[in-house]
C-alpha positions as CSV (number, residue, x, y, z in Angstrom):
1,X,31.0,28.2,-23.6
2,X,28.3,28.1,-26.4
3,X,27.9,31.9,-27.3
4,X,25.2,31.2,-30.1
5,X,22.7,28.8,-28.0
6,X,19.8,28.0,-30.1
7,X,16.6,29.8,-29.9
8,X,13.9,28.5,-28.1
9,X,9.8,28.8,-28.4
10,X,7.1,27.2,-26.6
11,X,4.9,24.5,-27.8
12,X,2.2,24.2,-25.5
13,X,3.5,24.7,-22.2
14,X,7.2,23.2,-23.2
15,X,9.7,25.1,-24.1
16,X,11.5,23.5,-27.4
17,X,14.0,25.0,-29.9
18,X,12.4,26.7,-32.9
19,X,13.7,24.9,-35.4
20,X,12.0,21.7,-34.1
21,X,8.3,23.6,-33.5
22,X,7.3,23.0,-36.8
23,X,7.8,19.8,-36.9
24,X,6.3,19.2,-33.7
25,X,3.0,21.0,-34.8
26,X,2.7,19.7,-38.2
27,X,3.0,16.0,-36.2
28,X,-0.6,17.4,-34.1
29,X,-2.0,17.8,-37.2
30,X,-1.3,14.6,-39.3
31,X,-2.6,13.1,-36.2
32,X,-5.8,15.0,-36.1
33,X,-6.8,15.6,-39.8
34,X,-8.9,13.1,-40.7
35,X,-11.4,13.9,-37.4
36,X,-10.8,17.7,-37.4
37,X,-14.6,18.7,-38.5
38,X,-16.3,16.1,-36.5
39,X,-13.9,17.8,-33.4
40,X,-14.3,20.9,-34.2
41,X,-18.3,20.8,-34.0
42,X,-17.8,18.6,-30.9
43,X,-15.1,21.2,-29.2
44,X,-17.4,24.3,-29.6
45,X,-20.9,22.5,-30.0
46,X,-21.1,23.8,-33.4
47,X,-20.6,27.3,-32.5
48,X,-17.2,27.5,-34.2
49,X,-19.3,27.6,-37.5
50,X,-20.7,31.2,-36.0
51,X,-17.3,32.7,-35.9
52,X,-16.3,31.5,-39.3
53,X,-19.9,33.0,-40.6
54,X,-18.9,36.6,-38.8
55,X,-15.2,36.4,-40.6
56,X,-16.9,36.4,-44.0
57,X,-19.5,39.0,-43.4
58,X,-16.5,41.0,-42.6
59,X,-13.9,40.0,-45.1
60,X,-15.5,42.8,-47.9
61,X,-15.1,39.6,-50.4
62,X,-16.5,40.6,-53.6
63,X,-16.4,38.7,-57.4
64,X,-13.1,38.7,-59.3
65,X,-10.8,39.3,-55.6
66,X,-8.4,37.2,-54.7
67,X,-8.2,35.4,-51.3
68,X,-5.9,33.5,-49.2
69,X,-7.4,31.2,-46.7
70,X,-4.0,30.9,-44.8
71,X,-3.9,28.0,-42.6
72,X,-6.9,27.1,-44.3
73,X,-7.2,23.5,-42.9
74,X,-10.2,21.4,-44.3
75,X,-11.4,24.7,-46.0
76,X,-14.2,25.9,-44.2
77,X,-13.9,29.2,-45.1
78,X,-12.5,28.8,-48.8
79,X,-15.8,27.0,-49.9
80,X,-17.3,30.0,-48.8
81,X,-15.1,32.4,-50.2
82,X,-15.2,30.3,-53.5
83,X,-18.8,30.7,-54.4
84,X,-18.5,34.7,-53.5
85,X,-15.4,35.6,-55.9
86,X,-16.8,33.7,-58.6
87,X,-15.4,32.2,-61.9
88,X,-13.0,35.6,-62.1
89,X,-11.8,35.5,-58.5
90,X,-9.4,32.4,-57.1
91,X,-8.9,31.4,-53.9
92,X,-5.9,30.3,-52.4
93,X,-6.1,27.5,-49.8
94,X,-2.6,27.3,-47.9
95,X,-1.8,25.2,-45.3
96,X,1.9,23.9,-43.8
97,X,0.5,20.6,-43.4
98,X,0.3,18.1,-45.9
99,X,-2.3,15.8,-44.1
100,X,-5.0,19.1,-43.8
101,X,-4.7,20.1,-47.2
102,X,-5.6,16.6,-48.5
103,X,-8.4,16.5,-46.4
104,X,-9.6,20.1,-47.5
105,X,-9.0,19.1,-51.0
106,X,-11.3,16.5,-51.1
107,X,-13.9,17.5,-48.9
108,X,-14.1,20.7,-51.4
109,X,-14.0,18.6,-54.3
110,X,-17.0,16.6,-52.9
111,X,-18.8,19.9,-52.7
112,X,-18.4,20.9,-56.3
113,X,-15.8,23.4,-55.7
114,X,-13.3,23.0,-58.6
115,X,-13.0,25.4,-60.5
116,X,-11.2,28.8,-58.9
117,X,-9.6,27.1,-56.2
118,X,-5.5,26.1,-55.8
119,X,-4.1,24.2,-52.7
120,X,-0.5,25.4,-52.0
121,X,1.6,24.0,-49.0
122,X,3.6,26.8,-47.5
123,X,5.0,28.4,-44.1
124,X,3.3,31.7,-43.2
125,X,6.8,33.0,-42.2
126,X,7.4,33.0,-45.5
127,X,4.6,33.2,-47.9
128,X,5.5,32.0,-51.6
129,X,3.9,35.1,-53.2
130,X,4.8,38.4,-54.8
131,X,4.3,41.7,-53.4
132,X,0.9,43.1,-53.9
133,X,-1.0,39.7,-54.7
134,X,-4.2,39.3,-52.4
135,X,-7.3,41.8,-51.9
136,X,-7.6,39.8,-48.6
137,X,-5.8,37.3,-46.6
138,X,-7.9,35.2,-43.2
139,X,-6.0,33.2,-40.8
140,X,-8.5,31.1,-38.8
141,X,-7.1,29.1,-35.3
142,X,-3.8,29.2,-37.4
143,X,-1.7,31.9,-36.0
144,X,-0.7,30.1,-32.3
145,X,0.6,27.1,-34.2
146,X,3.3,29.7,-36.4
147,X,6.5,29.3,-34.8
148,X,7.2,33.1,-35.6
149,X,4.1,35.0,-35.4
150,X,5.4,38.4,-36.3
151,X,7.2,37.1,-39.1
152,X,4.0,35.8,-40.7
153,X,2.2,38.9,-40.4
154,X,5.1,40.6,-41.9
155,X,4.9,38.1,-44.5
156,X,0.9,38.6,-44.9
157,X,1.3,42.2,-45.2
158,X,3.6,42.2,-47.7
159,X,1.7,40.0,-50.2
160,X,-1.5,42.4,-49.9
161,X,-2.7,44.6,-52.3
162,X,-3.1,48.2,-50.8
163,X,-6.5,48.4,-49.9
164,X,-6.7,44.8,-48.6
165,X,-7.5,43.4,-45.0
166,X,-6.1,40.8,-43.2
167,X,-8.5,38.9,-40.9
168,X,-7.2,36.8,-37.9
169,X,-9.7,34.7,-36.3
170,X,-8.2,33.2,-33.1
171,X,-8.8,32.0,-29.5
172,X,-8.0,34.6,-27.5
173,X,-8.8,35.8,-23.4
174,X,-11.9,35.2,-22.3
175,X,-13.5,38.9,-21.3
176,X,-15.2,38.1,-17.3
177,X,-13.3,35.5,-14.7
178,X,-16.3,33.1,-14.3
179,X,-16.1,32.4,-18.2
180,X,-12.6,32.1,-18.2
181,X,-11.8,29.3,-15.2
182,X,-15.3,27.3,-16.6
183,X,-13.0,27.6,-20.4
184,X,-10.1,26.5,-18.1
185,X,-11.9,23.5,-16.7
186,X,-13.4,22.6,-20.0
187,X,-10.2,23.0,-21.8
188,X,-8.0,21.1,-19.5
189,X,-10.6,18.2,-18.3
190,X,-12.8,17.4,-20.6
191,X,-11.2,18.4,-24.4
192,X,-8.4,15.7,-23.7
193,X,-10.4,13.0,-23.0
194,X,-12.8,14.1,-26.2
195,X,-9.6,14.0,-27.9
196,X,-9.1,10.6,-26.7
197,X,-12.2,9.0,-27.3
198,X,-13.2,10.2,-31.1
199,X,-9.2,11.2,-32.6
200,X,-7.8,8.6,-30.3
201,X,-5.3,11.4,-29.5
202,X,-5.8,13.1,-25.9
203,X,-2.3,14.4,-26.6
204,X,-2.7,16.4,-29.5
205,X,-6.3,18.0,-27.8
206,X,-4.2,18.4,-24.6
207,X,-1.4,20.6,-26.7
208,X,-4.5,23.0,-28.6
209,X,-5.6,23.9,-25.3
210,X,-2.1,24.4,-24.6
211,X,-1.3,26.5,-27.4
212,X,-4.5,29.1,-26.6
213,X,-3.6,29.9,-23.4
214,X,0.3,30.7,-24.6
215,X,-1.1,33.2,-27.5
216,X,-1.3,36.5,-27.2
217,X,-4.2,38.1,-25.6
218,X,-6.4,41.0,-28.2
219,X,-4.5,44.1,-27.2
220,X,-0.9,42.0,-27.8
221,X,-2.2,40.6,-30.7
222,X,-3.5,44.5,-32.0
223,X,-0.2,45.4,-31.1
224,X,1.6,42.9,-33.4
225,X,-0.2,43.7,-36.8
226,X,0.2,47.4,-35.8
227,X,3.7,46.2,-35.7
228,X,3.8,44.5,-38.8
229,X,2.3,47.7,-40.7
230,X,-1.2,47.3,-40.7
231,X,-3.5,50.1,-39.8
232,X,-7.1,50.9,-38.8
233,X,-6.2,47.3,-36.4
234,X,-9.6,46.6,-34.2
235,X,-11.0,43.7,-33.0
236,X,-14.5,42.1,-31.8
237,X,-14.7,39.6,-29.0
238,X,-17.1,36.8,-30.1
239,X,-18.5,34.2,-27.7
240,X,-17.0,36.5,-24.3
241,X,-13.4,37.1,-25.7
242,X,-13.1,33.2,-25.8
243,X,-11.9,34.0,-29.6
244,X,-11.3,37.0,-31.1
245,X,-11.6,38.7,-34.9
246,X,-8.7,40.8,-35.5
247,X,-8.5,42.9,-38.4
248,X,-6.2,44.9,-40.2
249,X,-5.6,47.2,-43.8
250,X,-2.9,47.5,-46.0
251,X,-2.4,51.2,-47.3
């Protein structure tokens, strides 16, 4: 009899061992990198460009701070937060997966942005940083794809300054019934075959939608980071609760 069977996670609806989820995800996202933008304003019809705009107004982001776009993706949110901390500021874009970051890198470096901005792979269970290093950290559509979520935000609250916010912007429940089965139909009919036809990957599309419904719902999520140590943890439902801005301080 096997007393030490190996843990297990879900990816998407599967169930799958932990130590393979990684793996599994960062597989999604080679797939998808080089489409990601064009899908993304095609998923949400642009509007995904609205929550990104309310994460800044609330990050507090000031010249000379320093910021970790975790999860950061094709950097979105680091071009942003690159022209507000200014030649004495840096921001760090981190991302597990090799194929996002290259993509980020260049579509920043097309933009101009060059000068206060490093690109670090890392895991967010384990965040390559001393104690005390970032005056904010955002998470954007990242946190459902970390294998152990309240690992990372232990990690994320131990590389911020005191005084400094984290800022998770995520899919989350949708608030009223008629929103959430419309989300539903959306998310399981028509984002796979949207998938399909521009990425030429239904698969990968079909796992994202997956992936939303298995994360934790706002008051779970709250409950986490209050968890993790943070304090003063709210949130605000954008577009009906179909995502959610969490937030959280370090003190």
């Amino acid at each position: 009899m096997n007393e030490n069977p190996e843990k297990t996670t879900h990816f998407g609806y599967k169930t799958v061992a932990e130590t393979e989820k990684a793996s599994m995800v960062a597989d999604v996202f080679h797939s998808v990198a080089t489409k990601y933008d064009v899908m993304n304003d095609l998923m949400s019809f642009g509007i995904h460009r609205l929550w990104k705009r309310q994460t800044i107004a609330s990050s507090g982001v000031r010249k000379g701070h320093q910021v970790l776009d975790l999860a950061g993706g094709t950097g979105d949110l680091t071009a942003k937060f690159s022209q507000l901390v200014g030649d004495t500021g840096q921001v760090v874009l981190g991302d597990i997966n090799s194929s996002m970051l290259k993509v980020g890198r260049e579509k920043l470096h097309n933009l101009g942005l060059v000068g206060n901005i490093d690109y670090v792979q890392m895991n967010a269970e384990a965040l390559p940083f001393p104690d005390n290093s970032f005056d904010l950290i955002t998470i954007a559509f990242g946190l459902r794809n970390v294998t152990d979520q309240n690992k990372a935000l232990r990690s994320m609250y131990r590389i911020l300054k005191p005084g400094g916010r984290l800022l998770v912007l995520e899919f989350s429940k949708p608030e009223h019934q008629v929103l959430s089965k419309a989300y539903d139909f959306y998310s399981f009919n028509l984002l796979p075959k949207m998938g399909e036809l521009v990425a030429n990957d239904g698969e990968s599309y079909k796992y994202l939608a997956e992936s939303i419904r298995m994360h934790p719902d706002q008051e779970t999520l709250k409950a986490m980071m209050n968890e993790a140590g943070f304090e003063q943890t709210t949130y605000q439902n954008l577009t009906g609760g179909i995502v959610a801005l969490h937030r959280g301080f370090k003190y």
